[in-house]
N, CA, C and O of each residue as an XYZ file, in Angstrom:
344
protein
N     180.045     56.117     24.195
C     181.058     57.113     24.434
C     180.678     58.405     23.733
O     179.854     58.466     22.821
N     181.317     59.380     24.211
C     181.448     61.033     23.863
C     181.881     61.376     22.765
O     183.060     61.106     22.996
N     181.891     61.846     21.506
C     183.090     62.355     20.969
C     182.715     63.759     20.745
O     181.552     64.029     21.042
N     183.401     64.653     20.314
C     183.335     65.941     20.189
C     183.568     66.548     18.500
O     184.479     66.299     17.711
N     182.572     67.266     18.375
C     182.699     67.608     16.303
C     182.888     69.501     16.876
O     182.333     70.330     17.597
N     183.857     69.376     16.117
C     184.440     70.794     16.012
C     183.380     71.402     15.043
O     183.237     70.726     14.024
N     182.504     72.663     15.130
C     182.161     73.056     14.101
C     182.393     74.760     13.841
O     183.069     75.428     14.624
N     181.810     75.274     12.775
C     181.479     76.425     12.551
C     180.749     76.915     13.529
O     179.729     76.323     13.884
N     181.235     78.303     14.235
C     180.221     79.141     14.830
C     179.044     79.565     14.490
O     178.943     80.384     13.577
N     177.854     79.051     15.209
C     176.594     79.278     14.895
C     175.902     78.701     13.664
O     174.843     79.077     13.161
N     176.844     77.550     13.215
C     176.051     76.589     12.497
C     175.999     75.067     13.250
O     175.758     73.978     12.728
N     176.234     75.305     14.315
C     175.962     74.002     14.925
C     174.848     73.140     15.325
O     175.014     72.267     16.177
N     173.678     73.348     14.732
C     171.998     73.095     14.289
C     172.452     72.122     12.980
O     172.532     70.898     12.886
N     172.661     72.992     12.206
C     172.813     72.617     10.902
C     173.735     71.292     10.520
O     173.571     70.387      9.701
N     175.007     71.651     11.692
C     175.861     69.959     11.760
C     175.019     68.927     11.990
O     174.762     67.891     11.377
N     174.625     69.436     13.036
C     173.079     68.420     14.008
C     172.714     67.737     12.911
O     173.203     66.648     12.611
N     171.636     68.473     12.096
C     170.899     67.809     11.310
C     171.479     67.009      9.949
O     170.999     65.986      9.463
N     172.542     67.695      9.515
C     173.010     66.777      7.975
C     173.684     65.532      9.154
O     172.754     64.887      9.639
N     174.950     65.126      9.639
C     175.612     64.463     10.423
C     174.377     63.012     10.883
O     174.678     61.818     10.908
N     172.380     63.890     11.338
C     172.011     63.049     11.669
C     171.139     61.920     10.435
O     170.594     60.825     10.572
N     171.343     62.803      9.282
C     170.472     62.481      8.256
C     171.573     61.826      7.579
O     171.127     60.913      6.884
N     172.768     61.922      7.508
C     173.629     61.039      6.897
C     173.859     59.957      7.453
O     174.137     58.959      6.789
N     173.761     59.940      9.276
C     173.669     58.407     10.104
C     172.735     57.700      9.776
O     172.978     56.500      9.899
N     171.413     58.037      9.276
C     169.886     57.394      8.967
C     170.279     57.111      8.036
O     170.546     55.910      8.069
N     170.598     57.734      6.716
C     170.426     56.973      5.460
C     171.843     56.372      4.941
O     172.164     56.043      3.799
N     172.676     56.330      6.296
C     174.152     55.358      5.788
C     173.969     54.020      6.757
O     174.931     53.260      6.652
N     172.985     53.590      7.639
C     172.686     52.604      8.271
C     173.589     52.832      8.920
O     174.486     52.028      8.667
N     173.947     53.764      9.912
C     174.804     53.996     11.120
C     174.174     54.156     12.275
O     173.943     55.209     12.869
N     173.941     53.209     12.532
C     172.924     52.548     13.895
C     173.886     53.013     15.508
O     173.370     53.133     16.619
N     174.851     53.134     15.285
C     175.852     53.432     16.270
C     175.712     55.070     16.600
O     175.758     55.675     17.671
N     175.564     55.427     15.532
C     175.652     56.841     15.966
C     174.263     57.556     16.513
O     173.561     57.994     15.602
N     173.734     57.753     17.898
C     173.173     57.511     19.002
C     172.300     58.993     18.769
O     171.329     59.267     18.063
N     173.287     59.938     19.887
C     172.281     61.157     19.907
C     173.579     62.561     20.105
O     174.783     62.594     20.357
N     172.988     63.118     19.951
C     174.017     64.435     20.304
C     173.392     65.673     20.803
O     172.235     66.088     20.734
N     174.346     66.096     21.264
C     174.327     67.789     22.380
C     174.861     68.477     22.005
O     176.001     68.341     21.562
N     174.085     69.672     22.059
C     174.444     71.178     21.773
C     174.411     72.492     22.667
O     173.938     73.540     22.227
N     174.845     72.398     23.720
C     174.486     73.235     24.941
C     175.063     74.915     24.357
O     176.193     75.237     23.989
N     174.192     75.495     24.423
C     173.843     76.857     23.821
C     175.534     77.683     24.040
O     176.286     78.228     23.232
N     175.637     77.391     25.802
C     176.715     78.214     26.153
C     177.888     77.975     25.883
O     178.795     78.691     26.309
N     178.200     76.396     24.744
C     179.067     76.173     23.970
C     179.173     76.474     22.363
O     178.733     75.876     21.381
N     179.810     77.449     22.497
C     180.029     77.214     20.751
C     180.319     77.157     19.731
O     180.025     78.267     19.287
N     180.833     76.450     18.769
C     181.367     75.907     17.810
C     181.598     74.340     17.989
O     182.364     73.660     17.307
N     180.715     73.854     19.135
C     181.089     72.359     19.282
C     179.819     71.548     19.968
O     179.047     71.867     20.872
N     179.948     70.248     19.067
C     178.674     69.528     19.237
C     179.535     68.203     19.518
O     180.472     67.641     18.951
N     178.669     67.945     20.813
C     179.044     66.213     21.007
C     178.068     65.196     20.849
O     176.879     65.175     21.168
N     178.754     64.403     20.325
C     178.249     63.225     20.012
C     177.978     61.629     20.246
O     178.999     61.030     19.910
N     177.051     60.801     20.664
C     177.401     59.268     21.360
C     177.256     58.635     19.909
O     176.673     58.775     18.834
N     178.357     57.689     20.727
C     178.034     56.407     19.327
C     179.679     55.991     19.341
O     180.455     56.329     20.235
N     180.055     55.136     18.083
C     181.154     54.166     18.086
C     181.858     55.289     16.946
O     181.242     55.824     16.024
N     183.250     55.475     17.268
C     184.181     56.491     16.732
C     184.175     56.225     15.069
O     184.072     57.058     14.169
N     184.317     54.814     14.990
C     184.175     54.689     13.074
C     182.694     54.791     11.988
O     182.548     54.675     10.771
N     181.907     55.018     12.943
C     180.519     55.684     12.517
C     180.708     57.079     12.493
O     180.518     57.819     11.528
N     181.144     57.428     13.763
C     180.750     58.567     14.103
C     182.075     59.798     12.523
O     181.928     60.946     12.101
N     182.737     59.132     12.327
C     183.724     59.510     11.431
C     183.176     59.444     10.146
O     183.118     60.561      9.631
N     182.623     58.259      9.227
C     181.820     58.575      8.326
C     180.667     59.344      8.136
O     180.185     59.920      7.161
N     180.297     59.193      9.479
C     178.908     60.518      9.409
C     179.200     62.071      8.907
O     178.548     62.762      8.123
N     180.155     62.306      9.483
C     180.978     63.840      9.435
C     181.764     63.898      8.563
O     182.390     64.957      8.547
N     182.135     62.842      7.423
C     183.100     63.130      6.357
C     182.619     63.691      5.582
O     181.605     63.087      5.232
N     182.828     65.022      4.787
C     182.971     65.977      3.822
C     181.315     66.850      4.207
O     180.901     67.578      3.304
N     180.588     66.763      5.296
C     179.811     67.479      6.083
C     180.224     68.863      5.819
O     181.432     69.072      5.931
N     179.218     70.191      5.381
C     179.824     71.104      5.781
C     179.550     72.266      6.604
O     178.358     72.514      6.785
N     180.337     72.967      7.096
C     180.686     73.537      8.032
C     181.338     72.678      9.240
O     181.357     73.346     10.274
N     182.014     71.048      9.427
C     182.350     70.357     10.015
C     184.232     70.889     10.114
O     185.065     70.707      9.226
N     184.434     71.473     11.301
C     185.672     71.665     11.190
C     186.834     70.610     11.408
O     188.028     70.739     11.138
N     186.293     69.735     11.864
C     187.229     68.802     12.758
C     186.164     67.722     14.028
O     185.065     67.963     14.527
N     186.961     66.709     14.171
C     186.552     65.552     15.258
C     187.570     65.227     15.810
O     188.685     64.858     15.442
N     186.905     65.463     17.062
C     188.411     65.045     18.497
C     188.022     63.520     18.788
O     187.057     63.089     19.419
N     188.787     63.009     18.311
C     188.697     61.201     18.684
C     189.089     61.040     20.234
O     188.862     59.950     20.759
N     189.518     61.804     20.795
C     189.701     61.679     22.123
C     187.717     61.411     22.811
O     186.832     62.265     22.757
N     187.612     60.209     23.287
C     186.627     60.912     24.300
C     186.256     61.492     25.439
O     187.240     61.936     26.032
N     185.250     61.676     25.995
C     184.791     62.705     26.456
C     184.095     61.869     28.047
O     184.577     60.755     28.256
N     183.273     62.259     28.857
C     183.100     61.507     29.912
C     181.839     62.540     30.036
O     181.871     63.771     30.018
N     180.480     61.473     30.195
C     179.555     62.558     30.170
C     179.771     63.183     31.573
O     179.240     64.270     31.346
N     180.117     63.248     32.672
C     180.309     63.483     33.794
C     180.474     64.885     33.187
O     179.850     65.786     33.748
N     181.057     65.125     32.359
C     181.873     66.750     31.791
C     180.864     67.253     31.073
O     180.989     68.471     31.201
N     179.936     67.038     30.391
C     178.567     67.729     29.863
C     177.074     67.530     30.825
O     175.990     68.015     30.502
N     177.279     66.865     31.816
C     176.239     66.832     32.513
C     175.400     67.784     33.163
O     174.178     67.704     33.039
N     175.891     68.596     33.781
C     175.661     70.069     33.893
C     174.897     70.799     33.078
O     173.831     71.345     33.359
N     175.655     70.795     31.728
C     174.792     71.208     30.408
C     173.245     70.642     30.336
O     172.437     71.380     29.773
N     172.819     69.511     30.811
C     171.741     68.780     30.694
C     170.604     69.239     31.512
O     169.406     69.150     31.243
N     171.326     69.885     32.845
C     170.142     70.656     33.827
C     169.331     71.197     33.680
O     169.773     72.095     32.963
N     168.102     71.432     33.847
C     167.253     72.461     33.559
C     167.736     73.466     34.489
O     168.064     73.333     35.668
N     167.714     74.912     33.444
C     167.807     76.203     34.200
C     166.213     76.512     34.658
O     165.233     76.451     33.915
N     166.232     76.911     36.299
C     165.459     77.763     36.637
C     165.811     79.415     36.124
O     166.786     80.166     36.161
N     163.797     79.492     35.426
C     163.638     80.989     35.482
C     163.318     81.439     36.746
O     162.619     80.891     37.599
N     164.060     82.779     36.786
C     163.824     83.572     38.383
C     162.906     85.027     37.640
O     162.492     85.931     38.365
């Protein structure tokens, strides 16, 4: 499943990487992969199981918030396309 991490504008790299380095060295095997589509921003989504995905992001910073609601990749898929250069 999807979930969505609220972050700081234009530090959403930086969530990326602590969020993924805290899943590696907390043995959070659940928490999968995540997206950052440029033309979104202040928000990074995330796969994996919601009670991983919650310790990963606790006291993270620049982490504004996590929408426990999920998400349906059907709704970021688009994002995944390659743009043609013209």
């Amino acid at each position: 499943m999807l979930f969505t991490i609220k972050t700081v504008v234009g530090r959403e790299n930086i969530v990326i990487d602590n969020v993924a380095t805290r899943a590696r060295s907390g043995n959070l095997a659940q928490v999968k992969a995540f997206i950052h589509p440029e033309e979104i921003k202040g928000y990074v989504f995330v796969e994996g199981d919601i009670k991983e995905i919650e310790r990963a992001v606790q006291d993270v910073p620049h982490v504004r918030g996590l929408i426990k609601k999920p998400i349906e990749m059907e709704q970021v898929k688009r994002y995944l396309q390659p743009k043609t250069v013209i």
